[in-house]
C-alpha atoms as a printed R data frame, in Angstrom:
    type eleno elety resid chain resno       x       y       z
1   ATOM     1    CA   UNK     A     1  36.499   1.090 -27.097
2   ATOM     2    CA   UNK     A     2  37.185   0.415 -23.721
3   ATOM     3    CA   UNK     A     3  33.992  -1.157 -21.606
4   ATOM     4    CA   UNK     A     4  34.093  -1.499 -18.276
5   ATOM     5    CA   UNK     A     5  30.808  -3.713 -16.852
6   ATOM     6    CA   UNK     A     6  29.870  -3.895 -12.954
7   ATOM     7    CA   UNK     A     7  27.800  -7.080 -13.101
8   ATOM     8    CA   UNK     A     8  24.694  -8.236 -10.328
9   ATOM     9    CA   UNK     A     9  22.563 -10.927  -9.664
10  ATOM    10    CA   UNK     A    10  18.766 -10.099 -10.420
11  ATOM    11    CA   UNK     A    11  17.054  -9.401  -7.505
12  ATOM    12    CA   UNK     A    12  14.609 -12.390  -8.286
13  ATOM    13    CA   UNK     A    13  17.900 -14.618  -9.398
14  ATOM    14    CA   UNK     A    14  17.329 -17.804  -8.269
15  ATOM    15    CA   UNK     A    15  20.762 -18.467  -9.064
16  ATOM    16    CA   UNK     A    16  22.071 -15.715  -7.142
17  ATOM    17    CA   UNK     A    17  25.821 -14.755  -7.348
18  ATOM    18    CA   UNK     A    18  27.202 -14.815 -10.648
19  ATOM    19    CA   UNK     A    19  30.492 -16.984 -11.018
20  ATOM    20    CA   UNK     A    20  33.202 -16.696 -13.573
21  ATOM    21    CA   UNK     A    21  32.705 -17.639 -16.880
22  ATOM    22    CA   UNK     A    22  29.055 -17.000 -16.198
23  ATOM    23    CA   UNK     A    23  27.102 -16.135 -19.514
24  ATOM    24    CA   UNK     A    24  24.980 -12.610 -19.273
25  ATOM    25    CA   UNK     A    25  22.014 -11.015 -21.034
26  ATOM    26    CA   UNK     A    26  22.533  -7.149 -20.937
27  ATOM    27    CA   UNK     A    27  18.886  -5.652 -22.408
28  ATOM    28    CA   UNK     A    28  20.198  -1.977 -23.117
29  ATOM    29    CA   UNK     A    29  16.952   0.356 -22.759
30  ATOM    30    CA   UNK     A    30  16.231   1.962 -26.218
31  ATOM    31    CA   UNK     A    31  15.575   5.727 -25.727
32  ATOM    32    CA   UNK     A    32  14.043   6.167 -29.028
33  ATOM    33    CA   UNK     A    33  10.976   4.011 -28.277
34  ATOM    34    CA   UNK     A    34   8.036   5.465 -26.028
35  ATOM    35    CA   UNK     A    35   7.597   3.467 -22.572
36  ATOM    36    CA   UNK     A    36   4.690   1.711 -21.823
37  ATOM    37    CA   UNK     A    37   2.398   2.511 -18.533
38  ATOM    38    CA   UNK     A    38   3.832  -0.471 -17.237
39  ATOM    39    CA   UNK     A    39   7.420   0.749 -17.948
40  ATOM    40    CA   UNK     A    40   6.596   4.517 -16.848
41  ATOM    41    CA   UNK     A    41   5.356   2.825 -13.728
42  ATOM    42    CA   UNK     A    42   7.985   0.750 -12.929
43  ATOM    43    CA   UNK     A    43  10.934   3.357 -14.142
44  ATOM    44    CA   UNK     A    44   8.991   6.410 -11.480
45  ATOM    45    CA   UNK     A    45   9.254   3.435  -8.764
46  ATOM    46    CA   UNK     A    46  13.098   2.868  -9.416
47  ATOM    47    CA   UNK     A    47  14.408   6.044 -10.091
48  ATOM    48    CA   UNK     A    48  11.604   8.898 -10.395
49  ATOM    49    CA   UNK     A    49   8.934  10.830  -8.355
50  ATOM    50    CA   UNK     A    50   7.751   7.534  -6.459
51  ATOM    51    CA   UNK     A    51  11.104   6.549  -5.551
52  ATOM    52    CA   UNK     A    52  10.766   6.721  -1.753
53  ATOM    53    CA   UNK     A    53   6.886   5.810  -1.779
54  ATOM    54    CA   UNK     A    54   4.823   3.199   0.068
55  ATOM    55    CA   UNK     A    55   1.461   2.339  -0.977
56  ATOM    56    CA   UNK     A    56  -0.838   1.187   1.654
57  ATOM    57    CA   UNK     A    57  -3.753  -1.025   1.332
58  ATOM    58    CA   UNK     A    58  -6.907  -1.775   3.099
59  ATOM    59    CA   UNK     A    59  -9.716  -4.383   2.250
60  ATOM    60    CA   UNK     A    60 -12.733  -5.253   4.383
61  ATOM    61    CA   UNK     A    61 -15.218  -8.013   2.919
62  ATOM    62    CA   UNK     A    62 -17.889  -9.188   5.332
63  ATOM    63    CA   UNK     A    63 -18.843 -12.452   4.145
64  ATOM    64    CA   UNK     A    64 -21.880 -13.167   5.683
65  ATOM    65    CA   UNK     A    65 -25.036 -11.378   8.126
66  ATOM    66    CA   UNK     A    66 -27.555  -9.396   6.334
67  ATOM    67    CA   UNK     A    67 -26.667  -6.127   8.786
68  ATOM    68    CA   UNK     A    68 -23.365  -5.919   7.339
69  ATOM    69    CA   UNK     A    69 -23.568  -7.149   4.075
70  ATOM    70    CA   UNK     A    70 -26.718  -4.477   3.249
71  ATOM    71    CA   UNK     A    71 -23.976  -1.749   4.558
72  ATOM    72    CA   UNK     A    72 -25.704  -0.744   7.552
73  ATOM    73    CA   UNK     A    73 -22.244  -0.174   8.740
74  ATOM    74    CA   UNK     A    74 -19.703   2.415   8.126
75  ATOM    75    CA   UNK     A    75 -16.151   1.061   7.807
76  ATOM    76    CA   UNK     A    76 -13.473   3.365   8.948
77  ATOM    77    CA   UNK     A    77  -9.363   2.455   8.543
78  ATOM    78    CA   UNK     A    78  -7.397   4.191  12.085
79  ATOM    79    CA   UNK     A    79  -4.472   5.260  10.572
80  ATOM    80    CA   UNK     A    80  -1.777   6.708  12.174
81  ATOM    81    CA   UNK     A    81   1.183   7.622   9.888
82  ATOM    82    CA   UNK     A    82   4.835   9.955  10.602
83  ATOM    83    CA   UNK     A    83   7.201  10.213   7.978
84  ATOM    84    CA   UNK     A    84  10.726   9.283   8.267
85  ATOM    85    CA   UNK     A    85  13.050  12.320   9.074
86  ATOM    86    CA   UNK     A    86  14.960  11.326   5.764
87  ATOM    87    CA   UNK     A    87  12.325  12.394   3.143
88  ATOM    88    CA   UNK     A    88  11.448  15.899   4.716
89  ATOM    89    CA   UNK     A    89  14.200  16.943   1.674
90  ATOM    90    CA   UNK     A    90  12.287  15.133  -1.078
91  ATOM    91    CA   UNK     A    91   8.703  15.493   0.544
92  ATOM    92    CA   UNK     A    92   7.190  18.532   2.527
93  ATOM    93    CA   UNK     A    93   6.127  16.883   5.322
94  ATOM    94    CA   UNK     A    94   2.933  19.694   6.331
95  ATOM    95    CA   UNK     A    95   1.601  17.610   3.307
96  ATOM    96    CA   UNK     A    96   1.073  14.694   5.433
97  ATOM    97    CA   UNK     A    97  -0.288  16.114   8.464
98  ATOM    98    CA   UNK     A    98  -3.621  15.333   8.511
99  ATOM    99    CA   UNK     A    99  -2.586  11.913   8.353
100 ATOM   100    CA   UNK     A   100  -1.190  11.561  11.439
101 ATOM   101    CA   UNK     A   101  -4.406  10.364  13.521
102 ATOM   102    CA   UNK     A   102  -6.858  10.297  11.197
103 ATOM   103    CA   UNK     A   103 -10.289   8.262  10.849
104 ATOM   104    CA   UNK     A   104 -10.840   7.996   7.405
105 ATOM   105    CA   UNK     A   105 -14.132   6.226   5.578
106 ATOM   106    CA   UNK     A   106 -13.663   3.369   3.511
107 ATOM   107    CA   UNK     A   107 -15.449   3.245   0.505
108 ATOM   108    CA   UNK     A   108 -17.874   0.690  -0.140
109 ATOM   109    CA   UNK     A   109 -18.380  -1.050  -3.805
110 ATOM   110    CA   UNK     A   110 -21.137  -4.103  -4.035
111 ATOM   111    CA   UNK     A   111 -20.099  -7.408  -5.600
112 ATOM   112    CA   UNK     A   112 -21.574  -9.916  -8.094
113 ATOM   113    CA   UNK     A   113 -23.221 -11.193  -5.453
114 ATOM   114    CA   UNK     A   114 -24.766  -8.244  -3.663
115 ATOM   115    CA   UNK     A   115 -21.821  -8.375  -0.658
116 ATOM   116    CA   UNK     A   116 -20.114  -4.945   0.219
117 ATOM   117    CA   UNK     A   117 -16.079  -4.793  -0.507
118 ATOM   118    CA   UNK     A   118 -14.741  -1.757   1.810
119 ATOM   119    CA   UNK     A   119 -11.697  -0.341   0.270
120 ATOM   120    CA   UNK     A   120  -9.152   2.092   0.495
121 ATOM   121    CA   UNK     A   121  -6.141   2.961  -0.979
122 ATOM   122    CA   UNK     A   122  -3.435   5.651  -0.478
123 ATOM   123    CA   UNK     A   123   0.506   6.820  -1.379
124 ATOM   124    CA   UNK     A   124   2.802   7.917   1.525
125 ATOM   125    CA   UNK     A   125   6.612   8.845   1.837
126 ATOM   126    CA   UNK     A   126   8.218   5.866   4.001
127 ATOM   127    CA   UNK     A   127   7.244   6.609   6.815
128 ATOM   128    CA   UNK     A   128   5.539   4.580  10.203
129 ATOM   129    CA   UNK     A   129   2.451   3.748   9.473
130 ATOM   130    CA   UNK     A   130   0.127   1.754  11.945
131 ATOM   131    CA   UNK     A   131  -3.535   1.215  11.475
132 ATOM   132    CA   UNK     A   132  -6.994  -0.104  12.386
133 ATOM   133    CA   UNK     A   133 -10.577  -0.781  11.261
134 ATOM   134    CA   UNK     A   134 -13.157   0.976  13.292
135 ATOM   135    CA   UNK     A   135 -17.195   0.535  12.287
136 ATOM   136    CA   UNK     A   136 -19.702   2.782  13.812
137 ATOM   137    CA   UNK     A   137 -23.725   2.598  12.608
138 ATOM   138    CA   UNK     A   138 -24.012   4.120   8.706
139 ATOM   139    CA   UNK     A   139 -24.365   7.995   8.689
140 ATOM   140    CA   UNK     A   140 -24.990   8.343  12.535
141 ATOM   141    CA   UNK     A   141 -21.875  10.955  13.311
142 ATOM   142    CA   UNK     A   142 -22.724  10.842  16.945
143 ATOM   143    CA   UNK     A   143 -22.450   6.942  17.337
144 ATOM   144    CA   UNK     A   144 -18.889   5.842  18.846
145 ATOM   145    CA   UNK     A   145 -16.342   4.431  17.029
146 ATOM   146    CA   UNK     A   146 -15.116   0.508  18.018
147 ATOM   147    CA   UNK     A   147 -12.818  -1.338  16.659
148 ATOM   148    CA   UNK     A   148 -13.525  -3.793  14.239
149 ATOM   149    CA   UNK     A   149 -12.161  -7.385  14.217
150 ATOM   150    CA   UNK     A   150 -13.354 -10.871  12.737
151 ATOM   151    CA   UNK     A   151 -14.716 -11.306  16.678
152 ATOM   152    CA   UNK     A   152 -16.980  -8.739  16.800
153 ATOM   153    CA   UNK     A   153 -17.668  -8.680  13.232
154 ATOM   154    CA   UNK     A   154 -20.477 -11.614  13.799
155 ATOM   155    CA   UNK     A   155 -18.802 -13.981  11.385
156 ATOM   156    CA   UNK     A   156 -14.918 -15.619  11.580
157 ATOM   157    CA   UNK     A   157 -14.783 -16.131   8.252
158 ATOM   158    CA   UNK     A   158 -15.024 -12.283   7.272
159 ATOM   159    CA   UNK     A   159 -11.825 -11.124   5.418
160 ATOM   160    CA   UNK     A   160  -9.788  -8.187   6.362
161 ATOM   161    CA   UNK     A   161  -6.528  -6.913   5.279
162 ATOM   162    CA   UNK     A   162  -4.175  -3.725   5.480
163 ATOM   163    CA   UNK     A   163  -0.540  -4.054   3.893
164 ATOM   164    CA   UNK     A   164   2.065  -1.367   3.000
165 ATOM   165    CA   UNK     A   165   4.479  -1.370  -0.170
166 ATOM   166    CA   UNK     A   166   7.338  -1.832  -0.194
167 ATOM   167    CA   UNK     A   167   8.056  -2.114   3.429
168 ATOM   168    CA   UNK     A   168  10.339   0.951   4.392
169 ATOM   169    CA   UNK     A   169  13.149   0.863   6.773
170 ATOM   170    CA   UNK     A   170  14.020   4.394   8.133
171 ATOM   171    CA   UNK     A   171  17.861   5.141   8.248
172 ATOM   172    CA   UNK     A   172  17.256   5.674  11.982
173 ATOM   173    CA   UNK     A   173  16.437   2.027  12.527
């Protein structure tokens, strides 16, 4: 039998090229045994239904100050998201409209140590996604929104965070 092998570094090689006389591990993938979650996970990420999407993260932990650490304080994440022309094939993009400038409430979990973690979490196409954390007073719909930053949030040390994963780049670009 004939076999023909096209051969690549790992993309965490810190070797990086492979040179000639270069030893490889092949691990064929045995189709008889069931996947884990962790295998499922990571094999819908390569090649299956998540593929093309970005998961986007947002954390806000006020660290100190009674009024926010009681949750006297609704936490809000500004997002404003468009999905990249390339995925309207793979995704229907009326899907994702209501994410397009949208306030949405961060949910709000209490510690060990009786301090408020705001989270949310959420799935996208690739797409542009910007964002920001807005706070208005808790359950008072007719307060204002304002934006929310360690300066006004009475204490530096307060931790806040919003990532996206992987980051996309749009074939427009």
């Amino acid at each position: 039998m004939n076999l023909k092998c096209l051969y690549r570094a790992r993309i965490n090689s810190k070797e990086g090229e492979l040179n000639d006389g270069d030893n490889v591990i092949i691990h064929l993938k045995d189709r008889s045994k069931q996947l884990s979650e962790d295998e499922k996970e990571w094999y819908d990420r390569a090649f299956g239904k998540k593929r093309n999407i970005m998961t986007f993260n947002a954390r806000y932990v006020p660290l100190t100050q009674q009024q926010w650490m009681k949750g006297s304080q609704d936490i809000y994440v500004h997002l404003k998201y468009r999905m990249y022309p390339e995925m309207y094939d793979e995704f229907n993009p009326r899907q994702y409209d209501e994410f397009r400038d949208v306030k949405i409430k961060m949910t709000a979990e209490e510690d060990d140590n009786e301090n408020f973690i705001y989270k949310y979490e959420k799935e996208f196409p690739y797409g542009d996604l910007e964002w920001e954390f807005l706070h208005r007073q808790k359950d008072n719909e007719h307060d204002e929104f304002q934006k929310l930053t360690t300066a006004n949030s009475h204490n530096s040390l307060d931790y806040m965070k919003a990532s996206k994963k992987p980051i996309p780049v749009s074939a427009d670009q």
